[in-house]
Each structure stands twice: as C-alpha cells, then as structure tokens.
PATI-905959 format. One record per residue: x, y, z of N, C-alpha, C in turn. Coordinates in pm, 1 decimal. Atoms other than C-alpha are relative to their C-alpha. Layout:
N
X, Y, Z, X, Y, Z, X, Y, Z
...
***
This chain:
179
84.1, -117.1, 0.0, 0.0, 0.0, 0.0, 89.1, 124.1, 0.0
-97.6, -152.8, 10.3, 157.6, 355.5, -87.6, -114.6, 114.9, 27.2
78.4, -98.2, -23.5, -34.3, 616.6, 84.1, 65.0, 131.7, 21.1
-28.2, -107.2, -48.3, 19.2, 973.6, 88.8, -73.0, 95.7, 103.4
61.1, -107.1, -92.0, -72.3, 1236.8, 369.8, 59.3, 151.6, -105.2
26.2, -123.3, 46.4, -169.3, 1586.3, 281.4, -78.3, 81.9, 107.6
63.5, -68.7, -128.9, -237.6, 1848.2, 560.5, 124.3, 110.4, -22.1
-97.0, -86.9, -35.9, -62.4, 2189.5, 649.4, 90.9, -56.9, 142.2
-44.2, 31.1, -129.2, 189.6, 2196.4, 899.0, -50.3, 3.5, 133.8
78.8, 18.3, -119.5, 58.8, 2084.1, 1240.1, -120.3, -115.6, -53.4
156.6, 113.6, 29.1, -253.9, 1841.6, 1089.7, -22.6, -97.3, 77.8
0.7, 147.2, -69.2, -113.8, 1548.1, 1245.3, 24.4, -89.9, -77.4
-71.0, 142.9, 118.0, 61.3, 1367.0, 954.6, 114.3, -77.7, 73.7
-172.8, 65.2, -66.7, 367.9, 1281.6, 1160.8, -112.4, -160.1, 87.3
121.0, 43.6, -58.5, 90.7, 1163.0, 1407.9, -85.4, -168.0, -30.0
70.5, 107.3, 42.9, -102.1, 933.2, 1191.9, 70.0, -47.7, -106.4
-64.5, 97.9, 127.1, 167.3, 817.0, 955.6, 66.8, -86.6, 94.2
-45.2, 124.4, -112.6, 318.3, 635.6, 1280.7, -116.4, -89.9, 29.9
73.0, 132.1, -72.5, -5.5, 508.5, 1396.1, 1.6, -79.6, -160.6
25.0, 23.8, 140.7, -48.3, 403.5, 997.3, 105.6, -119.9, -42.6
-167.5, 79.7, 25.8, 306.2, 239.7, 976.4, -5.3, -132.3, 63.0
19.3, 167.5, -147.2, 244.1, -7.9, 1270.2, -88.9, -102.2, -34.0
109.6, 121.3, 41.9, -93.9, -120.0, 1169.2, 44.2, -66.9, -130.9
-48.2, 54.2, 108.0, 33.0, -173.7, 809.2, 144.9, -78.1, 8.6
-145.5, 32.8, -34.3, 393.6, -282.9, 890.2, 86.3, 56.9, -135.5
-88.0, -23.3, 132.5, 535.7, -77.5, 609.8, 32.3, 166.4, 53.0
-66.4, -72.0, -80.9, 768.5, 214.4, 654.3, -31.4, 165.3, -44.3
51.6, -133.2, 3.3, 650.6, 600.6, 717.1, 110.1, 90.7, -2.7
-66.4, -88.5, 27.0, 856.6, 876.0, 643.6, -13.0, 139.2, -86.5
61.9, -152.8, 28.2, 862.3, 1279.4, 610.0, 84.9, 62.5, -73.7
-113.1, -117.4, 107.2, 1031.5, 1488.5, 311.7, 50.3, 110.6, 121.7
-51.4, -113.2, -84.4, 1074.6, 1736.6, 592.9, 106.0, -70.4, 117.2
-17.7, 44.4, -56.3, 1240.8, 1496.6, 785.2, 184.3, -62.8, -80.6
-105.3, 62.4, 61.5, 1480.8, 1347.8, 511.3, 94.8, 173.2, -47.5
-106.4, -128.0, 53.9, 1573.6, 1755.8, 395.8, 6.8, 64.5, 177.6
-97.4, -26.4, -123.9, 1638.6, 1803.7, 790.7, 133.5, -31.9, -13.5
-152.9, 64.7, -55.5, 1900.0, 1588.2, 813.4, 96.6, 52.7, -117.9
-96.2, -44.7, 108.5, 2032.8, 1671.8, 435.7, 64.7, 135.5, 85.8
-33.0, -167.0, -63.5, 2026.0, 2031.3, 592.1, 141.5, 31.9, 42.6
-114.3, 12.6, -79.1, 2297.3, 1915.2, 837.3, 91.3, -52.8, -41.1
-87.5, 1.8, 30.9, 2506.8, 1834.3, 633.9, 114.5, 113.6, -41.5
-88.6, -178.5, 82.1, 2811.4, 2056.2, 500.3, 34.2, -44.1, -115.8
-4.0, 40.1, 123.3, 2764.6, 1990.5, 160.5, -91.2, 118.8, -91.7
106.1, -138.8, 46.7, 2625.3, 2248.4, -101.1, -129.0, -52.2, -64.7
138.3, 83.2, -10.3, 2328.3, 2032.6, -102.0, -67.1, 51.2, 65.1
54.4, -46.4, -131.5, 2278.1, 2089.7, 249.5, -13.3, 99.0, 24.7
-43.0, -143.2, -37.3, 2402.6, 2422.4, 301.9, -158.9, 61.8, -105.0
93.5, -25.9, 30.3, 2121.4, 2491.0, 18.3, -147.5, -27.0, 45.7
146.9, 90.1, -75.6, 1845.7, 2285.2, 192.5, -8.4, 94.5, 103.2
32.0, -74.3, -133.1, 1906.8, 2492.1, 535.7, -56.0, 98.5, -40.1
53.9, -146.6, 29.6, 1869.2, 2825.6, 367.7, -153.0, 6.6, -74.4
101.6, -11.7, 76.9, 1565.5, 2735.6, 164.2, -105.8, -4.8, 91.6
38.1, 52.9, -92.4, 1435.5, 2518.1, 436.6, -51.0, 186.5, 165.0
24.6, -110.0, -125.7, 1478.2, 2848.6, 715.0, -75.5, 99.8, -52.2
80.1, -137.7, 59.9, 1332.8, 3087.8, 477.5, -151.6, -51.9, -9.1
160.5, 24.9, 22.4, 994.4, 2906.8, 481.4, -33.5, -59.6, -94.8
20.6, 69.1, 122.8, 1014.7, 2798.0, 125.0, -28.2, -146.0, 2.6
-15.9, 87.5, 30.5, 968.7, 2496.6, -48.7, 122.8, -17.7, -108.3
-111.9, -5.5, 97.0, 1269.2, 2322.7, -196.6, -72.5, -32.5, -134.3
62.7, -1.8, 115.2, 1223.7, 2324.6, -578.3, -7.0, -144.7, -19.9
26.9, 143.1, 54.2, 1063.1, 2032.2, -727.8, 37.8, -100.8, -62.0
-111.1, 124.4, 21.0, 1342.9, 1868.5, -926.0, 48.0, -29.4, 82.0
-112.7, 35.1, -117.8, 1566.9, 1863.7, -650.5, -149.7, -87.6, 73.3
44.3, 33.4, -118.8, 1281.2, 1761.9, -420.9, -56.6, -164.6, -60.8
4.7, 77.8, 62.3, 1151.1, 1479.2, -687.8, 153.8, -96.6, -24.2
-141.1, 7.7, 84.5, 1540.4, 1391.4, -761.7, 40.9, -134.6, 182.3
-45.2, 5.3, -80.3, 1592.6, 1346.4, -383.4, -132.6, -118.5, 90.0
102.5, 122.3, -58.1, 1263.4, 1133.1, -256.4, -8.7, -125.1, -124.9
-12.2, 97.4, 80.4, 1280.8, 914.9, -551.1, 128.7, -67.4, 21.2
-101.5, 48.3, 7.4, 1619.6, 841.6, -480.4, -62.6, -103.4, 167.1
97.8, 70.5, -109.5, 1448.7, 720.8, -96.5, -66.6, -92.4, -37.4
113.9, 98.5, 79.6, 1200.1, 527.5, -277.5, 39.2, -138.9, -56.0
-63.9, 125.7, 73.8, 1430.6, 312.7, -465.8, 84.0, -111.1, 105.3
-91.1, 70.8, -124.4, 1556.8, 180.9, -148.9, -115.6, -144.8, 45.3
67.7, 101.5, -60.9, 1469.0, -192.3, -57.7, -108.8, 10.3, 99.7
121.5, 33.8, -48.4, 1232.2, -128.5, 211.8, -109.8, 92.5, 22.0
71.1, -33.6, 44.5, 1015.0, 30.9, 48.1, -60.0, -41.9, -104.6
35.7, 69.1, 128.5, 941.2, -194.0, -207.3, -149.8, -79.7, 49.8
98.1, 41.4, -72.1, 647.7, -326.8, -14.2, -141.7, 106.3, 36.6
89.8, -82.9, -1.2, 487.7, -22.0, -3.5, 39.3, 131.1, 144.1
-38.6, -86.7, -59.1, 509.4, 305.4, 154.5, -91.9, 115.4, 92.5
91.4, -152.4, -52.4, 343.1, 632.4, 412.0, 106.7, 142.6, -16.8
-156.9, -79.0, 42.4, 479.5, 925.5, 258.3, -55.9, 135.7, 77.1
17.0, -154.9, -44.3, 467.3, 1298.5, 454.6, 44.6, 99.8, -38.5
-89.0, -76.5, 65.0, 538.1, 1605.9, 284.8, 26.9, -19.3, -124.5
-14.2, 24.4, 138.5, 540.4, 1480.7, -78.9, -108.7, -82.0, -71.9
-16.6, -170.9, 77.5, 416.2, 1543.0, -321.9, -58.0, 117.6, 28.2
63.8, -105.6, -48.2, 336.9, 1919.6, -231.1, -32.6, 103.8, -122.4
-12.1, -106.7, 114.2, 305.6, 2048.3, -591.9, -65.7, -99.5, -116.3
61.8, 39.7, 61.9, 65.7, 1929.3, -872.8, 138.4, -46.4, -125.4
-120.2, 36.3, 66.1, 442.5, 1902.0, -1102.5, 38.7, -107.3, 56.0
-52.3, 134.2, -71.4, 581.2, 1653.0, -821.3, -139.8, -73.7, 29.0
102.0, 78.7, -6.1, 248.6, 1465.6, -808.6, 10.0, -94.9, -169.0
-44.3, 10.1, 113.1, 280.3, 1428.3, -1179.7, 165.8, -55.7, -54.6
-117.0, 87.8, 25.2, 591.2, 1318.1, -1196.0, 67.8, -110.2, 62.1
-30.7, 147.1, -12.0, 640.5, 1055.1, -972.3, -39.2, -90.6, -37.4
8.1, 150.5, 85.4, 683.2, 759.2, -1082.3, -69.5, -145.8, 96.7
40.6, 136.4, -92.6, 622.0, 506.1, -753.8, -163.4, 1.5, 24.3
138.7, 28.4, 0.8, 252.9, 568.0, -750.1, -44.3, 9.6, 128.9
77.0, -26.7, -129.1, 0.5, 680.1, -502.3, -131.7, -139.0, -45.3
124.4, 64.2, 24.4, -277.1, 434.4, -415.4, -146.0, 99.2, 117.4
122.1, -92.6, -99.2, -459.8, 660.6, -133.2, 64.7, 144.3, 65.9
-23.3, -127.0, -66.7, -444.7, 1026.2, -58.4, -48.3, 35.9, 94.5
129.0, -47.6, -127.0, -553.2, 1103.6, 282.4, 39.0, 143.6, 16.7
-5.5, -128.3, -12.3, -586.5, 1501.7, 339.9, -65.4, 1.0, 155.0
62.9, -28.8, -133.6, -602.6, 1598.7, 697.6, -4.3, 127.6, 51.8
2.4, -177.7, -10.4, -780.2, 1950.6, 713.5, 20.9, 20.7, 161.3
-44.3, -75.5, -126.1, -720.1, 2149.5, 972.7, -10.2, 153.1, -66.9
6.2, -129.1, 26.8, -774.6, 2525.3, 1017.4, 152.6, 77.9, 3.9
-124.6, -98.8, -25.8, -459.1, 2788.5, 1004.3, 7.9, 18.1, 146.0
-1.8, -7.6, -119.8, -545.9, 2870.1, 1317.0, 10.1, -123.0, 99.2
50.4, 113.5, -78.3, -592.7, 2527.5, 1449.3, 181.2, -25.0, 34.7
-149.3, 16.7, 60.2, -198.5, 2438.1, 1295.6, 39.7, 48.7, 87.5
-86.5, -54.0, -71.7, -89.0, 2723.9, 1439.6, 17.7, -15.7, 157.0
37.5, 15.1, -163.6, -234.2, 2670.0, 1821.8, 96.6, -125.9, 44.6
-60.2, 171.2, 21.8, -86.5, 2283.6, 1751.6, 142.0, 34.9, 32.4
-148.2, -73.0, -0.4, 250.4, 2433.8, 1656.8, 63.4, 65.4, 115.5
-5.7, -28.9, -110.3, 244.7, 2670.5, 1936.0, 45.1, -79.8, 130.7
-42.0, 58.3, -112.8, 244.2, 2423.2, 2194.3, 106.2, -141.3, -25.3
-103.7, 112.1, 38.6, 503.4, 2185.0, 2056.7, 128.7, 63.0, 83.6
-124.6, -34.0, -64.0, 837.8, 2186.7, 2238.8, 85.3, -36.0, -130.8
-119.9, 60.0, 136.2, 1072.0, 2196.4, 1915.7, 132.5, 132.2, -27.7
-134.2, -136.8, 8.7, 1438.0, 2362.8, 1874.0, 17.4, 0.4, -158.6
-67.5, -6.3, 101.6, 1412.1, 2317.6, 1547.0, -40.2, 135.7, -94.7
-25.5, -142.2, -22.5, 1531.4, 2625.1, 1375.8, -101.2, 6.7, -137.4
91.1, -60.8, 120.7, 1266.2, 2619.7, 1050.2, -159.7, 1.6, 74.4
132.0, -28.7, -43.0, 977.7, 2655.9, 1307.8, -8.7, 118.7, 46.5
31.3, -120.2, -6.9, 985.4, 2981.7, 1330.3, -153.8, 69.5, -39.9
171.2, -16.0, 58.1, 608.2, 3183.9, 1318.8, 61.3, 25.9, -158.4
-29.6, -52.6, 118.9, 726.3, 3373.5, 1023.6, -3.0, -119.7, -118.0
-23.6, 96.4, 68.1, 850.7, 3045.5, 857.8, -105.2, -115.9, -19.1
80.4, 57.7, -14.1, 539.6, 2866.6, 964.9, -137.7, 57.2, -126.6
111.9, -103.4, 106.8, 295.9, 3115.7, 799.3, 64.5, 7.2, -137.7
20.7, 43.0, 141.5, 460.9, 3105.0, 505.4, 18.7, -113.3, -43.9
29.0, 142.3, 55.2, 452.8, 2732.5, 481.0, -125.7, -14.1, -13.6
161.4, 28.5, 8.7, 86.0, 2764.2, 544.3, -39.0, 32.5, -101.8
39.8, -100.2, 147.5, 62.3, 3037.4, 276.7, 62.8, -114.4, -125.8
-16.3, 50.5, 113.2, 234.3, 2826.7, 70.9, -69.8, -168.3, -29.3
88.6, 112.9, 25.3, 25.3, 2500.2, 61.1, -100.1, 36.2, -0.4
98.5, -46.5, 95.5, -281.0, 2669.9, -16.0, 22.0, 33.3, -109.0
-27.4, -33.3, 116.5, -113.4, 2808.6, -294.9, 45.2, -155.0, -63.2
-50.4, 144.3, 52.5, 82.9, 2478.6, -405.4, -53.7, -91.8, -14.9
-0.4, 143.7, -28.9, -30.9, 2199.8, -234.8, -171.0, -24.5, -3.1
146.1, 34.5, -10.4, -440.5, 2245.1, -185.6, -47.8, -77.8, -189.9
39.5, 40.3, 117.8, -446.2, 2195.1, -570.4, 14.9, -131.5, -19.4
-9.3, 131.8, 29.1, -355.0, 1869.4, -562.4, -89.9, -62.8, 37.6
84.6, 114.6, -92.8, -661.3, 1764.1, -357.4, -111.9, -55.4, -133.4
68.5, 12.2, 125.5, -831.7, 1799.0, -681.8, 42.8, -131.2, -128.0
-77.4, 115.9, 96.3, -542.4, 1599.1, -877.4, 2.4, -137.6, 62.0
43.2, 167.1, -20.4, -632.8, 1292.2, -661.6, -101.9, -49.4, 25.2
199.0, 35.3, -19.1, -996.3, 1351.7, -623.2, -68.9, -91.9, -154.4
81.4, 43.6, 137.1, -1030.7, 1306.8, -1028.0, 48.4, -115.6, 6.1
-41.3, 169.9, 58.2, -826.9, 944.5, -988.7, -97.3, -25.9, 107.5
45.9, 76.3, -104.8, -1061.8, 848.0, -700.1, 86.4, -36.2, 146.8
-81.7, 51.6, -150.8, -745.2, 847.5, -403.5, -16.6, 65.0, 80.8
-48.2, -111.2, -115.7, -824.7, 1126.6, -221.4, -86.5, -34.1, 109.5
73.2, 37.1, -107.3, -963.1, 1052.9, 145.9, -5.0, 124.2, 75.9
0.9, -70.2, -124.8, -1097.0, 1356.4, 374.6, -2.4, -22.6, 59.7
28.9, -30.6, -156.7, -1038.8, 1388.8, 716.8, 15.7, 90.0, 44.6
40.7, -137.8, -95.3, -1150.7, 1623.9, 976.7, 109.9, -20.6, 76.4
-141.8, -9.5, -51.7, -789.5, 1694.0, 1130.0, -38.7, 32.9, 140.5
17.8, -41.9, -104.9, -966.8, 1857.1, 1391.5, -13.5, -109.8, 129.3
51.4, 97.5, -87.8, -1108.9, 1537.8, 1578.8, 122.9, -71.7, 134.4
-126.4, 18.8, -148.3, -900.7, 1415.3, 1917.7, 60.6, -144.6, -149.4
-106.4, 90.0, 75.7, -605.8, 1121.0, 1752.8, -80.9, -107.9, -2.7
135.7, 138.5, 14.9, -851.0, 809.7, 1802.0, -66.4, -24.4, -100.8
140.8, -14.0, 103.1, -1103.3, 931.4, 1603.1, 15.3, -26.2, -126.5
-49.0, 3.1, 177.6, -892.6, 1044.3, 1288.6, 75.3, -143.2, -15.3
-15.9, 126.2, 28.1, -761.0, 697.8, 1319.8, -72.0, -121.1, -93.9
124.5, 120.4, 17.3, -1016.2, 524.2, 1324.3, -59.3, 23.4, -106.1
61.3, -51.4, 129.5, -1178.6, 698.8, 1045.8, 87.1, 10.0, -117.5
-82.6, 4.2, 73.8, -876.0, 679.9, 811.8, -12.0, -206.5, -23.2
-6.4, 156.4, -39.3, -897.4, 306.6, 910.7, -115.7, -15.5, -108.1
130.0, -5.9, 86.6, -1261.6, 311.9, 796.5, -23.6, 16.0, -163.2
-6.2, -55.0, 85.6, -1170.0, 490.5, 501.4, 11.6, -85.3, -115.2
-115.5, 119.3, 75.7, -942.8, 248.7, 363.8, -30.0, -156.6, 21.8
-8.0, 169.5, 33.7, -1133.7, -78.2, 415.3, 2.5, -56.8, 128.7
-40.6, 92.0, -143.4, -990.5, -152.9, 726.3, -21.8, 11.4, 116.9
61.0, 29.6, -125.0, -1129.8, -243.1, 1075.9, 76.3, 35.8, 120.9
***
C-alpha cells in the first residue's frame, strides 16, 4: 500500500503516519524529515536545503523529486510506503513515478496548525512563526491543488484533522477498508 498524507503543517501527519506504519507494517517517512537531516550536512546540497528550508520555502521540485525518488528506490520500500510532505506540488504529483494508491488530506484550520505548533516543544530552527505562515501560505497556494489531482483518480480521502487522535484513526482506518 503507498499512501500519501496531505495536511498543512501541524494536521497530524507525523501523528497518523506512525499510527499508519504499525498497523500496516510498512515504513513512514517525512520529506521534511529526510531535507532536515540533508540540511545538516556541510555539503552544497545541504548548506542549500538549510537556507531554503529556514526561509519558509519549499525546496524546488526537481531537486525535491530527484531526492525522494532516490528514498524510494531503497529496498524497504518496495512493499509499499506512508509518505509525509510529498508530493506538495501538482508538477511533483505528476511526476512521480512510484505511484500513489490513497491520498488522505487531513484539514485542519490555520489557526488550528498554528495553536498545535504553538504548543510543541521543538528547537528546530525552521519553526519559526514567520517560517510557519509562510509554509501555510504556501500550501494553499501549491499543495491544496492537488486535492483535486487525486480527487479526479478516485485516491483522495478527507479527514476532519480537527477530531481528538482516536477518532482520525479510526476513520482513516474506515476509510481504507480496514477495521
């Protein structure tokens, strides 16, 4: 099964791609997670990832296609995958190649995100408000379009982001068949 999550920052993708991972036994992982660590590197990879990464942006879509496909091709993932953070752009939706079988979108309000965000204990240095808000700003612009590009194949699954962690479980569960 290759499912993608789709939510602004804060939704609860991290959240429910762990509980998601366990029940399925197949392995979850966050583009924001894999261009952290690039970040830290000292490489002009990295060194580019931090600065893009701190400014709020999104990295550009070859590189960001170039760099999760290269993830992808890795043995254990061949079984199927929970992906976070990708694709965030109707171009990188379109161009991957490993195939989505279910899009789950987990709305959530700006305000909701942000309250979420707020109370997180995190040092990490691209959570900044500034940097937050324009990640938000920028997945309405980018990323909401895609809900459309997996509505017309039939993958896209709503959920109410808002609901306590149980719920959206359980109802993602539901979603997808499973008990």
């Amino acid at each position: 099964m290759r499912i993608v999550l789709i939510g602004i920052q804060g939704s609860g993708k991290s959240t429910q791609g762990d509980l998601l991972s366990k029940k399925f036994s197949i392995p979850f992982f966050s583009s924001g997670d894999i261009f952290r660590t690039l970040a830290k590197e000292e490489t002009d990879l990295g060194k580019y990832i931090k600065e893009v990464m701190n400014s709020g942006l999104l990295i550009p879509d070859d590189k960001t296609i170039a760099i999760i496909t290269e993830y992808l091709s890795r043995p254990e993932y061949k079984n199927g995958y929970i992906l976070d953070g990708f694709p965030r752009t109707i171009i990188q939706a379109e161009q991957f190649k490993n195939g989505v079988d279910f899009t789950i979108y987990l709305k959530v309000s700006d305000e909701e995100a942000l309250h979420r965000i707020s109370l997180r204990k995190s040092a990490r240095q691209d959570e900044t408000t500034s940097a937050i808000r324009k990640r938000i700003e920028l997945f309405h612009t980018h990323t909401e379009p895609l809900l459309d590009f997996y509505r017309k194949d039939n993958k896209l699954i709503e959920i109410d982001g808002e609901q306590d962690i149980e719920a959206i479980h359980k109802q993602i569960l539901a979603s997808l068949g499973v008990a």
